[in-house]
N, C-alpha and C positions, 0 to 999 in steps of 0.2 A: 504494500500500500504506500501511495505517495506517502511526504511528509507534512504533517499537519501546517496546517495556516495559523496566525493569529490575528483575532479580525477581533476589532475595536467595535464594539456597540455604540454611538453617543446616542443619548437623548436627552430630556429635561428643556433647558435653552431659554431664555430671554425670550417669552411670547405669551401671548394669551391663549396657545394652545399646549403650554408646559405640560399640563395635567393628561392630557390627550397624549402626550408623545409616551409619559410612563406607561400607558394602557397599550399603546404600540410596541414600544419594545418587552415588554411582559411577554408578549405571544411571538413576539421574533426571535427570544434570545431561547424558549420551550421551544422552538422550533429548528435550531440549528442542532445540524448533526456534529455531535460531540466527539465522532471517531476522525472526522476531516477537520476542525477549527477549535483551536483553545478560544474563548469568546473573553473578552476584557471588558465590563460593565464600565463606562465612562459617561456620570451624569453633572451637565449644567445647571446652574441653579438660576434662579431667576434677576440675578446680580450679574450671571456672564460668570461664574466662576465655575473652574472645572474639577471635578471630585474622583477619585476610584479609589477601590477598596473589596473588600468583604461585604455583601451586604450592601453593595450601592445602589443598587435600583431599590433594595426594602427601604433604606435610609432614605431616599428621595422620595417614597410614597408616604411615609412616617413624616416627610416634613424636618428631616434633622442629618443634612445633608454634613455638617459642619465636624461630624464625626467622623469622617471620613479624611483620605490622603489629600491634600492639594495638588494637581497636577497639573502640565501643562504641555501643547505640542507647539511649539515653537514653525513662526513664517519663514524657515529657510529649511533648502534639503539637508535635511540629520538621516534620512536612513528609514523613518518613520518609528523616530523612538518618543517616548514620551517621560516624560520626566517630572521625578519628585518634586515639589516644590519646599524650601527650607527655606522660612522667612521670603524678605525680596530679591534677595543676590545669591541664593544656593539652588543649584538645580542637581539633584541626583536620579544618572538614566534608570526606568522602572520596567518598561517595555517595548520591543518592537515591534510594530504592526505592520501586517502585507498589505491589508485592507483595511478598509473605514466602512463601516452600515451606519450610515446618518439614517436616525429615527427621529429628526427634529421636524416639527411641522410649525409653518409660520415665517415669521420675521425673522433673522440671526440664525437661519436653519434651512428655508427651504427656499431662499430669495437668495442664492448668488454669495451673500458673504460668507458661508460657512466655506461652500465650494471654491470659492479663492484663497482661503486660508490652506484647504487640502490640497490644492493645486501649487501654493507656493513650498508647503512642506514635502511638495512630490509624492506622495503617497497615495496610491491606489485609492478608491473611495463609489460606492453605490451608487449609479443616481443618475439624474441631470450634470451637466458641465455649470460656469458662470452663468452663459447667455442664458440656454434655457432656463434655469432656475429664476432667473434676474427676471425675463419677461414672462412669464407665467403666472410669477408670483403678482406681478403690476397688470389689475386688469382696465386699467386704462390703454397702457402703452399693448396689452396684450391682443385686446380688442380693435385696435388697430395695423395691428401686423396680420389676423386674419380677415378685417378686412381688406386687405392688400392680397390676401391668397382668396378672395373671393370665397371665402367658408361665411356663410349670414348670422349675423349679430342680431341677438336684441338692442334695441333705438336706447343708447342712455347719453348723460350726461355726466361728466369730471366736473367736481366742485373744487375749492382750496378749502380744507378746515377750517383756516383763518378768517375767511370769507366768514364762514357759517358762522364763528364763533361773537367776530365783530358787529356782524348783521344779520345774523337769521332774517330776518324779514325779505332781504334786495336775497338771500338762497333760497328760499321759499321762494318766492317770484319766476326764479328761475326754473325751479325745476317743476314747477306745475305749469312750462311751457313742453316738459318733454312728453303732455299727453294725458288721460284721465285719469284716476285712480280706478285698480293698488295702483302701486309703485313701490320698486326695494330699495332700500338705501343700506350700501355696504360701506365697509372700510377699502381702500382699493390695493391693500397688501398685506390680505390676514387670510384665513383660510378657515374651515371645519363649521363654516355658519356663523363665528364669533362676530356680534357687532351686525349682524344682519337685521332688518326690520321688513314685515309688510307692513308697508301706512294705507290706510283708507282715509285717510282724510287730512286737513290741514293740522291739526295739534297731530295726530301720528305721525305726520314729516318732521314736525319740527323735532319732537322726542328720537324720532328716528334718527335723522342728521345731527342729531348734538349726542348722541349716543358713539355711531358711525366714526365722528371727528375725536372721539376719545384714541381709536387706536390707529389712526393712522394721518397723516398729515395730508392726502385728496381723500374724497369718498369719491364713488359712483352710486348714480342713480340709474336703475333700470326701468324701464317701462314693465309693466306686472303681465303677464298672460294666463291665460286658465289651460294649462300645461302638465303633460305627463313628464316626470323626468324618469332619462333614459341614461343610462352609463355602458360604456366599458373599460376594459385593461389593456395598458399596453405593453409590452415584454420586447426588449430587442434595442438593440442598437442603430447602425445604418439600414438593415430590415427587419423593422419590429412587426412581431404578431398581434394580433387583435384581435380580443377574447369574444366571446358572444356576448351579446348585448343582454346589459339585464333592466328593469323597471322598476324605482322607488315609488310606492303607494305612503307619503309620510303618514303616522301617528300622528304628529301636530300638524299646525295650518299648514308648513311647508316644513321640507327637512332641515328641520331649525339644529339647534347644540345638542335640545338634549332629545329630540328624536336619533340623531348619530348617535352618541355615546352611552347615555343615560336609562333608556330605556328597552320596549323590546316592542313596542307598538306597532312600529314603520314595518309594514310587510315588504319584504324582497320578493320580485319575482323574475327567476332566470330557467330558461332565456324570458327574455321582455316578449309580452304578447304583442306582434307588431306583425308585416306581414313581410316579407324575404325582400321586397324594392327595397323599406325602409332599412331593414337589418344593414342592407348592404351599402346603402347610404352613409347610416351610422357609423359604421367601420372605414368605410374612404375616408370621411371625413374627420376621422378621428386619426389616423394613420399621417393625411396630410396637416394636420394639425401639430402632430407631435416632432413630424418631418421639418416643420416650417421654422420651428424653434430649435431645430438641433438638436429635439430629444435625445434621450440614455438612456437605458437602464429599463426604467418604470415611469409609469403615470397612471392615473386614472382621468379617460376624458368624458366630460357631462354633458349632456343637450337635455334644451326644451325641445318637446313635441308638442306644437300648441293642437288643440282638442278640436276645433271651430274646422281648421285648413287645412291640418294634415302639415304644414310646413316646420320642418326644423329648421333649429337655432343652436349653435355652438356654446355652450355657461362659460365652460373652464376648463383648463385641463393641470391637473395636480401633478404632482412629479414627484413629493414625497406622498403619497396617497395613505391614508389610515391602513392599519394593519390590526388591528383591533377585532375579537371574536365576530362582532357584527359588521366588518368595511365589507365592503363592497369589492374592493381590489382583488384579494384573496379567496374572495367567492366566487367570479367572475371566472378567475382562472382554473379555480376549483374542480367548475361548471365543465370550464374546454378542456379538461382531462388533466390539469401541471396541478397536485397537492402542493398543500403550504410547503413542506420540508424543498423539495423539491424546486419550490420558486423560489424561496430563500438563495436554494443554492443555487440555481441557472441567475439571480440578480448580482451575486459576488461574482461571477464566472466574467460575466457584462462589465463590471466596472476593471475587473484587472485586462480584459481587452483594451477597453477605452486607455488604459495608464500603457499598455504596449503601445498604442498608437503614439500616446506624447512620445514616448521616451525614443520614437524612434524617427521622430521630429528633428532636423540642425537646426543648432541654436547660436550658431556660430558663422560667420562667412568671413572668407581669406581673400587677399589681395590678390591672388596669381591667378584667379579663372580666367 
């Protein structure tokens, strides 16, 4: 048998889906095969500080992270070791890792920064790259690059926080020009539903948008449609596979926080009752979707099917996707035949290709061509 891997779990992280990302890696780190990868528990707290130990993911769900080692990987290539921390000037090396499974969801995790940190320390790592993670996570700037690949938006509008917060009344105005109510009002770089609202009416906008403006510095507004929502998975690199489509019937008004994590209401159905046009729709469009962005690894991509037209609409597409008993992602693929153990392990396989690609990059150029 090969020789074992040692693959870096992170989770925890600076976001308002901290709590979301422990319930992720719970079932990713039960899910790694123990004869292939020693697994190193490496949790963020919500300060940005980085912890392992014994007991680090119990310690982070207990809330009492402080018990724990301080560690740290350093923005230059080391090798992918990670190191003690002793006070502010003592580093002592603790371990080295071949790989990285980011299980952060959110801001400082699934937007670009985490993945420039892994990329300057060289070190193999799960997932999306910069780009993709960066416009994915911005569903302003993101809804704008597919509308450029001609994939159909729902009609919204980009607010500034600041806006909202100086004059709600001149944001209000505005955005009950983008059409009737509902209307959603999101944070435009959070993810898992956090900060989400349907407004039906003008005091719902307002609570919505000064809610919205808490976590993120733009919000978007979407126009509301009476909409089935349709997901699938995506697996692969330069040719990624595309799981069958599955159908969220939310428990709450819409698949709010705690219809995802909290409960067990939201009926799943896979595949999605749809008819083979639309499945096949679903799937192009989601394929060019993740292709547009220079996906990796994984995603899960969402659309509205609005109810009235038959027409879909592109939501989003996640890139660290929930891995939680109830996500969707790992159901999905479930469904197309790849068990959990099994995607875990084709998702590291992905990210140490993508790290062959760099490393086989020049990075250098001579005078004498």
């Amino acid at each position: 048998m090969s020789e074992k891997r040692t693959l870096g779990l992170l989770f925890g992280g600076r976001s308002g889906e901290h709590e979301i990302s422990l319930m992720s890696a719970r079932s990713v780190v039960s899910a790694m095969d123990k004869e292939k990868y020693d697994v190193v528990l490496i949790g963020i707290d919500h300060d940005g500080r980085w912890f392992a130990g014994d007991g680090a993911l119990e310690a982070f769900e207990s809330g009492e992270p402080n018990a724990l080692e301080p560690v740290i990987l350093l923005p230059e290539p080391t090798g992918g070791w990670v190191y003690r921390r002793h006070g502010e000037k003592s580093l002592e090396p603790m371990v080295q890792l071949d790989v990285v499974f980011p299980m952060l969801h959110g801001t400082f995790g699934e937007d670009g920064t985490l993945q420039g940190l892994l990329e300057l320390a060289d070190v193999a790592y799960v997932g999306a790259g910069v780009l993709a993670s960066a416009v994915a996570m911005d569903k302003v700037l993101f809804k704008s690059v597919m509308r450029a690949h001609q994939i159909p938006q729902v009609d919204f509008l980009a607010l500034e926080s600041e806006v909202i917060v100086s004059d709600i009344e001149r944001a209000v105005e505005q955005t009950e020009e983008l059409g009737e109510y509902p209307l959603f009002t999101k944070p435009a770089n959070l993810g898992s539903s956090v900060g989400v609202s349907k407004v039906r009416g003008r005091s719902d906008l307002v609570e919505g948008l000064m809610e919205a403006a808490q976590y993120d510095r733009r919000v978007i507004v979407e126009r509301g449609l009476e909409a089935r929502e349709i997901e699938v998975s995506i697996l692969g690199n330069e040719s990624p596979e595309v799981s069958v489509a599955g159908e969220i019937v939310p428990g709450d008004e819409f698949y709010s926080y705690r219809a995802k994590y909290l409960d067990d209401t939201s009926e799943l159905k896979i595949p999605a009752p749809i008819d083979d046009v639309t499945m096949e729709e679903v799937r192009d469009s989601a394929r060019r979707a993740f292709q547009a962005i220079d996906g990796a690894g994984m995603a899960r991509v969402d659309f509205l099917l609005e109810k009235t037209t038959g027409e879909l609409f592109l939501n989003e597409v996640n890139t660290i996707p929930g891995f939680t008993r109830i996500s969707m992602y790992p159901k999905l693929w479930d469904a197309t035949g790849v068990p959990y153990p099994v995607l875990c392990d084709r998702l590291v396989e992905l990210g140490l290709a993508r790290k062959a690609q760099r490393d086989r990059l020049v990075r250098t150029f001579g005078g004498d061509a």
